[in-house]
C-alpha positions in Angstrom: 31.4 86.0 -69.2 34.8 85.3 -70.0 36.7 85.2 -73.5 37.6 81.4 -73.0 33.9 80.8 -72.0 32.6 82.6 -74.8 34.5 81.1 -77.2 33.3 77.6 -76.0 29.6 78.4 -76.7 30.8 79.4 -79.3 32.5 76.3 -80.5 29.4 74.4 -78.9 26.7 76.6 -81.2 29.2 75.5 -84.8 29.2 71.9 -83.7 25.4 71.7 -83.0 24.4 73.5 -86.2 26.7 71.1 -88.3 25.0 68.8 -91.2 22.6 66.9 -88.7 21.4 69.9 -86.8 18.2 69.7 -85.1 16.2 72.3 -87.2 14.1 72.9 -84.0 17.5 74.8 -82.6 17.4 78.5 -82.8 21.3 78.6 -83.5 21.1 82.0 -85.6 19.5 83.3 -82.1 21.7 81.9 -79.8 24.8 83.7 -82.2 23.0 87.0 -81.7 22.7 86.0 -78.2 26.4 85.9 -77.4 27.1 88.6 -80.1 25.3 91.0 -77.4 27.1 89.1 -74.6 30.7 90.1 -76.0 29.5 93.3 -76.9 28.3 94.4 -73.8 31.9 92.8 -72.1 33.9 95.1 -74.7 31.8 98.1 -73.4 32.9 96.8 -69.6 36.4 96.3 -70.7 36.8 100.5 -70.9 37.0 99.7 -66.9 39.7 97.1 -67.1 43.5 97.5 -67.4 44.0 94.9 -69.7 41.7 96.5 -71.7 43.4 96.4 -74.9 44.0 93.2 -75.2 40.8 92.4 -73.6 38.7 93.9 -76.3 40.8 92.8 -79.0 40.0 89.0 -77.6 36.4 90.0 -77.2 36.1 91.8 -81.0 38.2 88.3 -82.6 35.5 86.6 -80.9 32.5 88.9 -82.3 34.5 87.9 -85.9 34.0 84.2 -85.4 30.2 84.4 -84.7 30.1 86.3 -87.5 31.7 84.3 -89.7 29.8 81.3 -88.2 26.7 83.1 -89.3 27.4 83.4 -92.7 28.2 79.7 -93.4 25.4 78.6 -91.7 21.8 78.1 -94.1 19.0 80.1 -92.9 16.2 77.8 -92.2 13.2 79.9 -91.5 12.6 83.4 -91.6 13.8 83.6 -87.5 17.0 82.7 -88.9 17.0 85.4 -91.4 16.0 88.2 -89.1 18.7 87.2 -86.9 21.2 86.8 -89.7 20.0 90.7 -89.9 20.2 91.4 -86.9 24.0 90.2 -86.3 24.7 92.8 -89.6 23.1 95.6 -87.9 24.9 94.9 -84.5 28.0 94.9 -85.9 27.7 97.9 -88.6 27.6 101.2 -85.3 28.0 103.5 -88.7 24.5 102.9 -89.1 23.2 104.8 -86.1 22.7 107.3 -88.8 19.4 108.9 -90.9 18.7 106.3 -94.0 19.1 109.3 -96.0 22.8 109.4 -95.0 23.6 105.6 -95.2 24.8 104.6 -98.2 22.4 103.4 -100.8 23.5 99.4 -100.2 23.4 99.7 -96.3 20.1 102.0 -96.5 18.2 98.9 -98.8 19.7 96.0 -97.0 18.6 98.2 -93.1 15.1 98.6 -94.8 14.7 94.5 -94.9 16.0 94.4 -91.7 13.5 96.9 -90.4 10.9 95.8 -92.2 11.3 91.6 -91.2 11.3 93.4 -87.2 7.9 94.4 -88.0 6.8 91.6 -89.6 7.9 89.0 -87.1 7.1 91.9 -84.3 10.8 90.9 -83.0 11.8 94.6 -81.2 14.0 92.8 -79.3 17.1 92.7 -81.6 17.0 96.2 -82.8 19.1 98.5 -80.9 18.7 101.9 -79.4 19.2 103.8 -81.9 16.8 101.7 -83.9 14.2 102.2 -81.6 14.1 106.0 -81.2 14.6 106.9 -84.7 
């Protein structure tokens, strides 16, 4: 998918969560969704010869579903395991030992880990999570 396209689902994902949202959506999931989207297009973009600019596009876009994240109210526990989930995507120091994260990040991956379990949602951890 391409920068201008992600950006519009991304645009279409703010609007749609706004004041009247539809609390049936899934909008935390469908940021996490195109989190991974742009994320595996930046490890593509090594291939590229624009690739510079190409990732820097790509990681300004990962920063706006970020940010959209955080504004948005979790409405269920979904949404908070997804909220999670978008932290632990974007934080690759993690892919570490808990015993060498720093205390804050080894508490706050322990809810993360823990809500997986709970809600039995493998699907958003990543390799690393996995195997360790």
């Amino acid at each position: 998918m391409d920068v201008v396209s992600l950006r519009k689902e991304i645009h279409d994902i703010q609007e749609q969560s706004g004041a009247q949202a539809d609390l049936r959506e899934d909008h935390h999931e469908k940021l996490f969704d195109v989190f991974r989207e742009i994320d595996a297009a930046i490890g593509r973009c090594r291939e590229d010869a624009n690739a510079d600019e190409k990732a820097a596009s790509l990681i300004e876009a990962q920063g706006v579903v970020m940010r959209t994240a955080a504004t948005l109210p979790a409405r269920c526990t979904r949404d908070l395991l997804y909220k999670l989930a978008l932290w632990r995507w974007d934080a690759a120091d993690l892919d570490q030992p808990v015993e060498d994260m720093n205390r804050a990040d080894a508490v706050l991956y322990s809810v993360f880990i823990d809500l997986v379990k709970m809600l039995g949602a493998r699907d958003v951890l990543k390799d690393f999570d996995k195997t360790n």
